[in-house]
TORPA-416975 format. One record per residue: x, y, z of N, C-alpha, C in turn. Coordinates in pm, whole numbers, plus 50000, padded with zeros to 5 digits. Layout:
BEGIN
XYZXYZXYZ
...
END
This chain:
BEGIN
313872606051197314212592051222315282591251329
315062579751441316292582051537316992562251516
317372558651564318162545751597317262539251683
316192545251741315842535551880316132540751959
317122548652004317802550852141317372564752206
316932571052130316682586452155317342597652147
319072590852096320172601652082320282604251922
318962601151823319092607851735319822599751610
320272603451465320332589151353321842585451406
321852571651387323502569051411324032561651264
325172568151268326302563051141326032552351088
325832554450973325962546850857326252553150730
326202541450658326552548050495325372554550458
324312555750469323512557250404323252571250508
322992572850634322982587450693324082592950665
325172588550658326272601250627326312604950501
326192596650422325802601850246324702612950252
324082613750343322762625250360323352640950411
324242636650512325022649650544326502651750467
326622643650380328332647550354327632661550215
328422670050263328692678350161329892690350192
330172702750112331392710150099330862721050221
331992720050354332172727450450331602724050537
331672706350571330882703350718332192701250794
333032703150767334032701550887334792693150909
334352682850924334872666950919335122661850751
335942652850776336072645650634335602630750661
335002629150540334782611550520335412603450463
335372592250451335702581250429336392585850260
337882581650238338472583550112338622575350032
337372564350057336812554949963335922549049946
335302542149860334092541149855333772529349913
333182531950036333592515450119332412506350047
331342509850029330992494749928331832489449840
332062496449778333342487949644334562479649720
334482484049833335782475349886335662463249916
336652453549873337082439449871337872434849980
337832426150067338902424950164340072418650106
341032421650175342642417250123343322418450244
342542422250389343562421550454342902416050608
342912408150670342642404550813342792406750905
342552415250995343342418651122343092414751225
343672408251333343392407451463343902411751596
342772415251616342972422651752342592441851754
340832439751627340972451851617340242460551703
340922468951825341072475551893340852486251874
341052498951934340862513651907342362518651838
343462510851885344742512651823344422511951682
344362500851628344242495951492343472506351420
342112505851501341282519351424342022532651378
342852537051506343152548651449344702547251387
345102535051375346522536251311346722529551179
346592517651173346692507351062345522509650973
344452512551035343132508550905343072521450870
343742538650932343692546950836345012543950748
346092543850766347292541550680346632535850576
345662520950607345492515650456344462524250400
343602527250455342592535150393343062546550308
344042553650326345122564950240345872557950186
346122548750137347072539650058346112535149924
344882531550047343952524149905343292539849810
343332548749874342792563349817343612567849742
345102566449751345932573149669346382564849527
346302550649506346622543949427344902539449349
343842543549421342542538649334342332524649343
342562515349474342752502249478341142499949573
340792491449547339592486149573339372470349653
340862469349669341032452349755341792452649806
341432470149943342472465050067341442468950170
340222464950171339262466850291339672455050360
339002455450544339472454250646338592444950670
338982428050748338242415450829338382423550929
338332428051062339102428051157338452414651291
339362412651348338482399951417338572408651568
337492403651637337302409951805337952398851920
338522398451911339612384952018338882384852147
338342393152250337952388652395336802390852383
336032401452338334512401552338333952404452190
332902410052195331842412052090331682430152064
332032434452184331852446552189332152455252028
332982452251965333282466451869332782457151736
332542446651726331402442451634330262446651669
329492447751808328332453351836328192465051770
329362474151793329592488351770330142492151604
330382484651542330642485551392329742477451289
329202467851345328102461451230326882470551176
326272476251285324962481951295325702498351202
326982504251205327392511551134328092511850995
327332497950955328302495750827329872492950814
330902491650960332032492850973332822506150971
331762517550952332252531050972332542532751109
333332541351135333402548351285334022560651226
334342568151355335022583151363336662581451395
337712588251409338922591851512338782605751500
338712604851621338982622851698340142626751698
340732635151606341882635551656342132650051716
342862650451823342762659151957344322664951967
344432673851915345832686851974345442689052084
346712697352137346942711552252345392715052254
345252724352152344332735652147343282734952029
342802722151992342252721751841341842705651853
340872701251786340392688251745339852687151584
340212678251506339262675951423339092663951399
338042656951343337522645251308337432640851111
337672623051116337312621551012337052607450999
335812601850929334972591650936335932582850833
336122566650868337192554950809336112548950755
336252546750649335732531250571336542516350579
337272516050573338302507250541337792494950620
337172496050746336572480950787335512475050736
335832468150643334162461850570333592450550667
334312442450736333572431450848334322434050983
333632424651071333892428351209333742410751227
334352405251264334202390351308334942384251477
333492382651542333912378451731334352365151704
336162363151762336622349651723335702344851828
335202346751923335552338452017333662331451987
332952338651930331992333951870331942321251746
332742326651653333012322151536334162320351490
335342309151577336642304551517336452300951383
335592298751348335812292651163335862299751068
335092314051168334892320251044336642329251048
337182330351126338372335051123339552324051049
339512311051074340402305050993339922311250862
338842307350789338142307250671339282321250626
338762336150710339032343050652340532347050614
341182338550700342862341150675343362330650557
342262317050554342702308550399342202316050264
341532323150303340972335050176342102336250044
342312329849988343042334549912343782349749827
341712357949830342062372349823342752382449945
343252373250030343532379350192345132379750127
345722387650129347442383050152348002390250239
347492399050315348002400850476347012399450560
347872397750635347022394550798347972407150874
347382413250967348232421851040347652414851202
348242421951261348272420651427348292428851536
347412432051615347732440451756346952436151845
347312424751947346982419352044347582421952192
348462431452167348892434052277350312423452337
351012426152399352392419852438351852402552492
350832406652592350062393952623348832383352524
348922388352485348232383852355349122372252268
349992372752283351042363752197351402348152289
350892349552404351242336452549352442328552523
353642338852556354632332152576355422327852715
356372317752676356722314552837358182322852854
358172321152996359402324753060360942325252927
361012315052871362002316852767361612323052642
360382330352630360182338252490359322328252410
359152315352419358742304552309357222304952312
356262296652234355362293752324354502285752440
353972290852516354022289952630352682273652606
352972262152618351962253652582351292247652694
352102251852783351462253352946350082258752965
350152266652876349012279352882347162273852805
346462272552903345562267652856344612263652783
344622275852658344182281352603344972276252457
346432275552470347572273652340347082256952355
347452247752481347102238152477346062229152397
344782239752465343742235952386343532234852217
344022243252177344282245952034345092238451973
345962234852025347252229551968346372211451977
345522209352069344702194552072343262196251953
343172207351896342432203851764340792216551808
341002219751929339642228251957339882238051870
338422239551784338142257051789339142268251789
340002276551708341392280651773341272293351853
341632298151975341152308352065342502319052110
343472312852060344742323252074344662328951922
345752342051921345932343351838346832336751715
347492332451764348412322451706348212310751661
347532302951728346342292951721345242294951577
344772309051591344042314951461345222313951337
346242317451359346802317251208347322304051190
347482300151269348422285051211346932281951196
345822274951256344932270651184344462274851016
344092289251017344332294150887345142293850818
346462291650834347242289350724347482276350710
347612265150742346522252850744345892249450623
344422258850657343582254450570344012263150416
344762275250445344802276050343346042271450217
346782265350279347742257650253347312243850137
346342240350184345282228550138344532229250072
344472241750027343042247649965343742254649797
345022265549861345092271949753346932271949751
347172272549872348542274449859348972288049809
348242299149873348762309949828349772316449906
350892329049847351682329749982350892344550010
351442344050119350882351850233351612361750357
351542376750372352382382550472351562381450601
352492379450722351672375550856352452392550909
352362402950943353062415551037352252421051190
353452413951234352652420251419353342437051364
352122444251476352452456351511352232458251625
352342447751742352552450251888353932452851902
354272460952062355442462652069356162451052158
356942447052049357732436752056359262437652021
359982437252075361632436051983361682424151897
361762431351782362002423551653360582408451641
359102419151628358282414151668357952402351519
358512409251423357742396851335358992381151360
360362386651395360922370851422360052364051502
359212372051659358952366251788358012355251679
356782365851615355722357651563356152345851479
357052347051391357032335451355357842324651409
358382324851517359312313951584358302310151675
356912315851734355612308551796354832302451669
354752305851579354682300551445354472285151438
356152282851423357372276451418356962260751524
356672267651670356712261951774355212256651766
354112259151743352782255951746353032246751647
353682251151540353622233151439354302224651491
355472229151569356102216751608355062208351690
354552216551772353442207851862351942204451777
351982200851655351372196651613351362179351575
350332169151559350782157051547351032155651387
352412146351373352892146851273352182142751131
351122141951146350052142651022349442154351015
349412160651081348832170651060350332181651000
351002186251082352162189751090353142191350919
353222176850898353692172550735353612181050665
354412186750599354942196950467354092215350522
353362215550634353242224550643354422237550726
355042231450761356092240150803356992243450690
357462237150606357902235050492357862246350423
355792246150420355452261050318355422273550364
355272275250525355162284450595356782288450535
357812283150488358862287150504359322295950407
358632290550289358832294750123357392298350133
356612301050166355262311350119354992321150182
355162324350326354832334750399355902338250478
355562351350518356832362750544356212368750647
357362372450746356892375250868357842392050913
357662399450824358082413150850358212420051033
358962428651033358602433351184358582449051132
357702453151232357402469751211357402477351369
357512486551344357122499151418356182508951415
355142507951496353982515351521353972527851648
353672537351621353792550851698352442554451665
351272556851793350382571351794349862566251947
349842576351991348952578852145347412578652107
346492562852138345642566052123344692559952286
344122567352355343482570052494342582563452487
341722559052579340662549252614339382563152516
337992559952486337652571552466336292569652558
336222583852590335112589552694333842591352675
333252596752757331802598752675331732613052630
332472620652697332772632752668333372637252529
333862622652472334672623452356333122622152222
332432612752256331432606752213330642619552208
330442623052318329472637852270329852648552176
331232649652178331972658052103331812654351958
332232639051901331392632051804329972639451731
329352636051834327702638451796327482653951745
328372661751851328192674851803328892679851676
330102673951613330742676751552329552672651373
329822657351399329512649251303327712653051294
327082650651394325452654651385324782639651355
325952628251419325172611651404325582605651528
324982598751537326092591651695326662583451644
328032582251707328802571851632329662562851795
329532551851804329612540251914330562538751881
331872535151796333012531451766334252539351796
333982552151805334532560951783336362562251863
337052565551768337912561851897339052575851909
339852577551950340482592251984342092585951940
342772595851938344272601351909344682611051919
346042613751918347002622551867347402627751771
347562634651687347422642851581348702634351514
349922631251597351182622851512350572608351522
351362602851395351012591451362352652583751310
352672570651323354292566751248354132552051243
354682547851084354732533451128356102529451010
356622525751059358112517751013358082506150997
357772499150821357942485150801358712480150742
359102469850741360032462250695359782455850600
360512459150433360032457350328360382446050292
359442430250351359862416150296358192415750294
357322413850196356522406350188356072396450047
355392384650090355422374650029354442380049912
353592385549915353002387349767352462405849775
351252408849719350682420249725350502428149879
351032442149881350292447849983349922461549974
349552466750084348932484250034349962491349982
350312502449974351142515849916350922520549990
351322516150167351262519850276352592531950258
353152531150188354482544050216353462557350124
352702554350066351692565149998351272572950090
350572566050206350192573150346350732577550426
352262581050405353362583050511353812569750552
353602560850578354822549050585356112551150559
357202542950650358632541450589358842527150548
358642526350458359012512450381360442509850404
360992500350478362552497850481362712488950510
364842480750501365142469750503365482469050651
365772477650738365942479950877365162484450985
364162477351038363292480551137364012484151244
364782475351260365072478851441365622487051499
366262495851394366682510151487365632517651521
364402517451447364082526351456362662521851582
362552508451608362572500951702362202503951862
363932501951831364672502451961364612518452027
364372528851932364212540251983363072541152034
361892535851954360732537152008360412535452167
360652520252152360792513052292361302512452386
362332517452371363092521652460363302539352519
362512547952445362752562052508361222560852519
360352563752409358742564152426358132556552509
358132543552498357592532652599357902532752707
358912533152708359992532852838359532542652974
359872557952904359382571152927357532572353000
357092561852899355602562852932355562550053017
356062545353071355832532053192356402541153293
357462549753295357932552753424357032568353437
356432573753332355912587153405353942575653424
354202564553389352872561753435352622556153605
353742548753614353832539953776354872555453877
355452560453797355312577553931353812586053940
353572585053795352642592853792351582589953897
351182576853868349932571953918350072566454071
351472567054146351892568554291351532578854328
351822587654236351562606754304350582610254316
349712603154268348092611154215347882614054158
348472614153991348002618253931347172609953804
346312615553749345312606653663345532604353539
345962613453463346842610653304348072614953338
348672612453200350092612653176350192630553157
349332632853086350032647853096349442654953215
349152651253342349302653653465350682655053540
350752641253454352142636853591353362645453499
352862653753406354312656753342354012674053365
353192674553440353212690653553353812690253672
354202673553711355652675153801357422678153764
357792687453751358852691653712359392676853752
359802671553877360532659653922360432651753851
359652643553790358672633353717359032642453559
359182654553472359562654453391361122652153348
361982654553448363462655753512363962641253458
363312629353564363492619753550362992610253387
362372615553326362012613853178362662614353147
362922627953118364322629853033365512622053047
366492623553177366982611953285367342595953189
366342595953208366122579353143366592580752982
365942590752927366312589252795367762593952740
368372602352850369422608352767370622603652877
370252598252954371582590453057371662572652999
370252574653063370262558253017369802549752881
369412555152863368722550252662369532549352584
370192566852544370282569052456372122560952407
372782559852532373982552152525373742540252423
372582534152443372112518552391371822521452273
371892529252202371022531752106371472530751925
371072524751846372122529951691371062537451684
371512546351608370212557951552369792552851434
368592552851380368812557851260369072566451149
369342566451002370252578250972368632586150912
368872597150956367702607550961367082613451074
367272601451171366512606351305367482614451373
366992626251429367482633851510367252631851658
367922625251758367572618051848367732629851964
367942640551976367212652052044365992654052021
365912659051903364762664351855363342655551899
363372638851855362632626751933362452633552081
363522631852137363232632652260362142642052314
362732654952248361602665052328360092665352242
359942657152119358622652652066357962645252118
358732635252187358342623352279357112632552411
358122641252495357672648052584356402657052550
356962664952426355412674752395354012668452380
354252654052289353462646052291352602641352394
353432633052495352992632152639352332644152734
352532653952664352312667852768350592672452717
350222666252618349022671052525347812667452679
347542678052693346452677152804344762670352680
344542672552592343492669052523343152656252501
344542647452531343932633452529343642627052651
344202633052781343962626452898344132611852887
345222607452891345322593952868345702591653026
345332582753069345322573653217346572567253236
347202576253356348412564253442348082553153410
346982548053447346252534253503346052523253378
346332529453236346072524553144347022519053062
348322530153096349372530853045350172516053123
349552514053264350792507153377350012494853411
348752491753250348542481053250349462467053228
349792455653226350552450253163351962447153184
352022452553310353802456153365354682442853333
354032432853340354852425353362355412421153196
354212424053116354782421152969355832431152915
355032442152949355722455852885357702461452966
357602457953105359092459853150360272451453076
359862438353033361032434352956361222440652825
360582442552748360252450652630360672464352651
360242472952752360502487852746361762493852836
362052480752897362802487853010364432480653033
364102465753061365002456153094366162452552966
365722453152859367232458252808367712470752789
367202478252821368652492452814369142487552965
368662483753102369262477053187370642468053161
370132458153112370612447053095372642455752997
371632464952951373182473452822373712479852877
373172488052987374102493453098375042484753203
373952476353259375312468953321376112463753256
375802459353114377402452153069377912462753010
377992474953000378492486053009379452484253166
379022485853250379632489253399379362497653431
377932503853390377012512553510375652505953533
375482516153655373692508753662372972524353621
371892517053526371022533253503370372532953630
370532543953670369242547953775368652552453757
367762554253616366332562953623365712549953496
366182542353444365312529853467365212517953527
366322519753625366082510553786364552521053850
364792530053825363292542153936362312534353866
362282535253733361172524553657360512517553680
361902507253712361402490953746360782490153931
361382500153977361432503554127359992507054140
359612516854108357752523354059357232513254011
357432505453926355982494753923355972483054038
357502477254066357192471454203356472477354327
356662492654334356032497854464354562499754416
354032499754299352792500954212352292485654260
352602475654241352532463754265351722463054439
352632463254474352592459454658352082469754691
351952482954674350872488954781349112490754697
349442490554563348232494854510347402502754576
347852516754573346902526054641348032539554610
347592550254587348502563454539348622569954661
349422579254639349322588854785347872595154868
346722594854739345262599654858344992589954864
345752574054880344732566854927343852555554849
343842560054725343312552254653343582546754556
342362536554547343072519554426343612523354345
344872516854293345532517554189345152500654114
344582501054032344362484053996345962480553908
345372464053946347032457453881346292448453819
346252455753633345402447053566346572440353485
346902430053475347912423153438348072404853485
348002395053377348002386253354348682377653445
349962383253483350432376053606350262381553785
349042392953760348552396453874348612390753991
347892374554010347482368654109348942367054156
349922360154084351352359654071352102369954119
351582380154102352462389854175352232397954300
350772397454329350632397554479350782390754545
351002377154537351672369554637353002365554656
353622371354571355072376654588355622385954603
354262397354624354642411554697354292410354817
353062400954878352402406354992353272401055112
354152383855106355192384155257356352396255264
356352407055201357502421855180356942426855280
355532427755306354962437755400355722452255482
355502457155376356652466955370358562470055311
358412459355379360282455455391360712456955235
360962469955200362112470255091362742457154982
363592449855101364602439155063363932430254994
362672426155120362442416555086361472417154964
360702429754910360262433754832360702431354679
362122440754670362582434654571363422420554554
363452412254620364292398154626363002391354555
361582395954604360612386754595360332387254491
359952396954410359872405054264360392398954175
361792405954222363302398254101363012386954096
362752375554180362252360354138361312357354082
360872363553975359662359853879360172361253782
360962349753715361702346353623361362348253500
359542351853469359042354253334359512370153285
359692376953421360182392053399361192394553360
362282388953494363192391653526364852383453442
364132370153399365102364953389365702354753523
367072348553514367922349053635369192356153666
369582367353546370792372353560370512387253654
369242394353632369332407153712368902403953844
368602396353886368872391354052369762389754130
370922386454047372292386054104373102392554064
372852402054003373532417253972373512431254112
374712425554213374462431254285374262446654287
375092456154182374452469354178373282473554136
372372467254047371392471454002370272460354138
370402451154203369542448954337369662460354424
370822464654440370992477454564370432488554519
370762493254400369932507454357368502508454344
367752486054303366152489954316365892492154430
366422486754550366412484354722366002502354758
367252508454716367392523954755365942531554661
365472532454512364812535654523363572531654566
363012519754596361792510554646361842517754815
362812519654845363002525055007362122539955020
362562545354907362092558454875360822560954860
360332556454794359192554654687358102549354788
358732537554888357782529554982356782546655075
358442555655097358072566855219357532574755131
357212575755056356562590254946358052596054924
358962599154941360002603954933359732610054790
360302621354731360052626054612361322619554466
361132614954403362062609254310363772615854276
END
């Protein structure tokens, strides 16, 4: 029997129940995904989510014998990974890929797959669910459409629309509608937890929350802010794993491993980490069962993330991908380009930093690097230095912002901010070729790179005035303008970092 396609049976419950037995290599699913009940909603489920959040719960729901923490996940821009998970029962694979070693193991934990952009109702519906009491989140920094001051952005066409009664098509838009209806329905309480990287991401979410009801008309609006206040809880967490676009090369590896084809499939890193913040409004997994840190203090452990890891991986992505090189653990076979990593983290970071008590903030560091150095995931400059404009305030612009009111300027995350502006305006690496600038304020930022035509100054003057990035205070910070000037000068000539 094949699928149709000619590559032979593809994943499901019912073919892998045919091959699971003792010494195939791979492990399956550590629950019995028919029996599973949904209890939890996710949006924005991605290849991240796959390999981070929906195994955590899936080992949470395995270790406690719980049967009502299977997975909604909703598809926010296309259809694609509903295409790719319906026809598989919601099974897929993660590859997970060392140095020198791979092994695989098949997730249950997604019982539906729902395309908002198909079916907004069915996504309110599923967040008024009463058996739902989390909703999680990974939409990415842009995904949240905020404006220049952090709020939400109602400018934005899309929030607008929603906020006038359409269909809801943001993400935010999706939960306040859903919690809405379910407000009206059952009044149950409910945990909302982003796991995008955000500083102090569950306040951001719920102060857009906050702001979408305000812009609601006051009949509609009435006592529902009220309950959002006393029923649902808006935790912030920390999420850690390197997970890479996946290949076809990865996919074949799949087929050979597993002996099904599996379309979903998505890749990682062998480390995994997620740090939550223990406020929620009613039931949730025994996510600390799976390795979780259940705690009352997210943000140290935060701020380390984002600021050495993120950070680290924006600036070896916009050198990297100037130099020529194609993944990250490319660009970290330039001694110069590993130099300056470090650089950043232990000149400029780590000053900013509270630790937390346990973390060994050496030890991070050079985990950070080994991590990045894993040639097996081949993860893409180009992928990493998507987003610049969301991700630099987030990864970069406050340890800036802590140095100068310190009374230094970092210079190796000024090189940072310096590398994605020269990433910006030439789009093209040293052989020559495209570097794309896939990022939301794109159009926006080539035409505030392209009158620089060359010129340094005017390069960064033009830059620094995009107030959604920048702010208005690091524009007129004359040492940290002169040091981007000097490295943008550099960087313009190939000059080596």
């Amino acid at each position: 029997m094949t699928d149709g396609t000619g590559t032979g049976q593809r994943l499901r419950l019912d073919t892998l129940e045919r091959i699971t037995g003792p010494g195939q290599g791979w492990r399956g699913p550590q629950v019995d995904p028919r029996a599973l009940r949904v209890g939890i909603v996710h949006l924005g489920i991605g290849a991240f989510h796959r390999a981070h959040q929906a195994v955590f719960t899936e080992l949470a729901a395995a270790a406690t014998g719980r049967d009502d923490w299977g997975i909604t996940g909703v598809t926010q821009r296309s259809a694609s990974v509903r295409e790719q998970l319906t026809p598989q029962d919601g099974l897929y694979s993660v590859l997970e890929r060392a140095a020198d070693a791979a092994s695989l193991r098949v997730i249950g934990s997604v019982r539906e797959v729902v395309f908002g952009g198909a079916d907004p109702a069915a996504v309110v519906d599923r967040i008024a669910d009463p058996a739902v009491r989390v909703v999680t989140l990974t939409v990415t920094e842009k995904g949240y459409r905020r404006d220049g001051a952090g709020g939400l952005d109602r400018a934005d066409p899309q929030v607008a629309a929603d906020l006038a009664g359409q269909p809801p098509a943001t993400a935010v838009g999706q939960l306040v509608r859903g919690l809405q209806h379910r407000w009206s329905r059952s009044g149950a309480p409910i945990t909302i937890l982003s796991c995008d990287n955000l500083t102090g991401n569950g306040q951001v979410l719920r102060a857009l929350v906050d702001d979408f009801v305000d812009g609601l008309p006051p009949s509609q609006a009435a006592g529902l802010a009220d309950w959002i206040a006393t029923s649902v809880r808006f935790p912030s967490c920390m999420v850690d794993r390197i997970v890479p676009a996946t290949t076809e090369q990865d996919r074949a590896d799949v087929r050979r491993m597993l002996g099904l084809e599996d379309r979903g499939v998505v890749v990682a890193e062998p480390f995994s980490q997620w740090v939550i913040e223990d406020d929620f409004a009613a039931d949730r997994p025994a996510w600390e069962r799976a390795g979780a840190v259940l705690t009352r203090d997210v943000a140290g452990w935060e701020a380390v993330k984002l600021r050495m890891l993120n950070a680290s991986h924006s600036l070896l992505a916009y050198l990297g991908a100037l130099s020529g090189h194609d993944t990250i653990a490319g660009a970290l076979s330039d001694d110069r380009l590993v130099a300056a990593a470090e650089a950043l983290m232990v000149q400029d970071v780590a000053p900013t930093l509270r630790v937390p008590d346990g973390l060994d903030l050496d030890y991070y560091r050079r985990q950070v690097l080994t991590r990045f150095a894993n040639p097996a995931l081949r993860h893409r400059t180009v992928q990493v230095a998507m987003d610049g404009s969301q991700k630099l305030p987030v990864r970069l612009l406050g340890t800036v912002r802590d140095r100068l009111s310190a009374g230094e300027v970092p210079r190796h995350a000024t090189l940072a901010v310096a590398a994605w502006m020269v990433y910006v305006a030439r789009g093209r690496d040293m052989r020559g070729r495209e570097l794309p600038l896939d990022d939301p304020l794109a159009d926006r930022l080539r035409a505030a790179a392209a009158p620089a035509d060359g010129d340094p100054h005017r390069l960064v003057d033009s830059l620094l005035g995009v107030p959604e990035i920048f702010g208005a205070d690091l524009a007129e910070h004359d040492g940290f303008r002169a040091t981007l000037i000097d490295h943008v000068a550099r960087l313009l000539k190939g000059e080596p970092v």
